[in-house]
N, C-alpha and C positions, 0 to 999 in steps of 0.2 A: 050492310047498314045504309042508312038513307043519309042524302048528304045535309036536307035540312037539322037535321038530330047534330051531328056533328057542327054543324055551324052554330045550334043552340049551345051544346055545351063548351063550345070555345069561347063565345062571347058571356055565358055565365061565368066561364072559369077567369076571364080577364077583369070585369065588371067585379065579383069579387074580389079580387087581387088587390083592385084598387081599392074599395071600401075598408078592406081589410087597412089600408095604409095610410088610408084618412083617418081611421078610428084609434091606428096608434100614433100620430103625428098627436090627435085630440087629448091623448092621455098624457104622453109628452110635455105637451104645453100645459096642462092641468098640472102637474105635480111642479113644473116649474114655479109657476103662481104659488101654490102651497108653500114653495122653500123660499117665496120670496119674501111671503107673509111671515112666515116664521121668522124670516131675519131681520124683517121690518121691526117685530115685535121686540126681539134680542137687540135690537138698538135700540129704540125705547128704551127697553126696562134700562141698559146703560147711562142713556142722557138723563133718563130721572133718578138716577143714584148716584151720578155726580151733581146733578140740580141739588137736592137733596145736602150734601155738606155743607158744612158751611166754609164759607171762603174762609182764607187766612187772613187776621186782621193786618192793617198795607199800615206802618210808618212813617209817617209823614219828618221826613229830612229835616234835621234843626234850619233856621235859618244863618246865610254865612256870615261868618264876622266882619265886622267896619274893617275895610281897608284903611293902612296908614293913611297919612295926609299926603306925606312926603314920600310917593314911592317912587324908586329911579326907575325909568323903562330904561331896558338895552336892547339894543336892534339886534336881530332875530341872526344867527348865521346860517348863510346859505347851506343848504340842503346839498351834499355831496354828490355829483351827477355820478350816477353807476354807468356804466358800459352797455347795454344789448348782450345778453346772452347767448351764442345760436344752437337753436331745439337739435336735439339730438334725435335722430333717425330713430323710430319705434321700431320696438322689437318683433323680430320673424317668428310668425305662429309656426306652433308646435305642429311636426308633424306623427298623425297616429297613423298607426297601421294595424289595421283591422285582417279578419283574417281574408286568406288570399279567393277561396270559393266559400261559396255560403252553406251555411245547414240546411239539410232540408230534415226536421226533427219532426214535422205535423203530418196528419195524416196525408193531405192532399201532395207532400212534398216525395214521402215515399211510395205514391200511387206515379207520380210521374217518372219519378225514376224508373218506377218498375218497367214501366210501359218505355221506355224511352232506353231499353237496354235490350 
């Protein structure tokens, strides 16, 4: 084989590779925009269906009645001083114990094994 042929098809086969990876990055992003729109819209149609009721009519509070003429104030009694509390030490997370070797249950997990015995 000729070496320029081979440096052709390694440099189409990488150049591909890439394009291939911008083209799904592009579609990626495209459908992201799609589900954003759609949820834009799903909020919408929400804010205009609560726009839509109507509020509950608000009460307006009677006004208060005439204080006596003659009313005794009494000075206020002090406010009991409480103690400081001290914060009690947080509790020690739980220990899990998972198992002791891992699975290897995938394809790629029982090819190493195999090779690796």
């Amino acid at each position: 084989m000729d070496l320029g042929y081979d440096v052709i098809v390694t440099i189409t086969g990488i150049v591909l590779v890439f394009l291939i990876l911008v083209l799904l990055m592009a579609i990626i992003t495209l459908e992201g925009k799609i589900f954003d729109a759609m949820n834009g819209k799903k909020a919408a149609a929400k804010a205009a269906a609560s726009a839509a009721k109507p509020a509950a009519p608000v009460k307006q509070a009677a006004a208060p009645a005439a204080a006596p003429a003659k009313a005794v104030s009494q000075p206020a009694a002090p406010a009991p001083a409480e103690k400081p509390q001290a914060k009690a030490a947080p509790a020690p997370m739980p220990v899990v114990v998972t198992e002791s070797r891992s699975r290897r249950t995938g394809l790629l997990g029982r090819l190493l094994g195999y090779f690796r015995k």
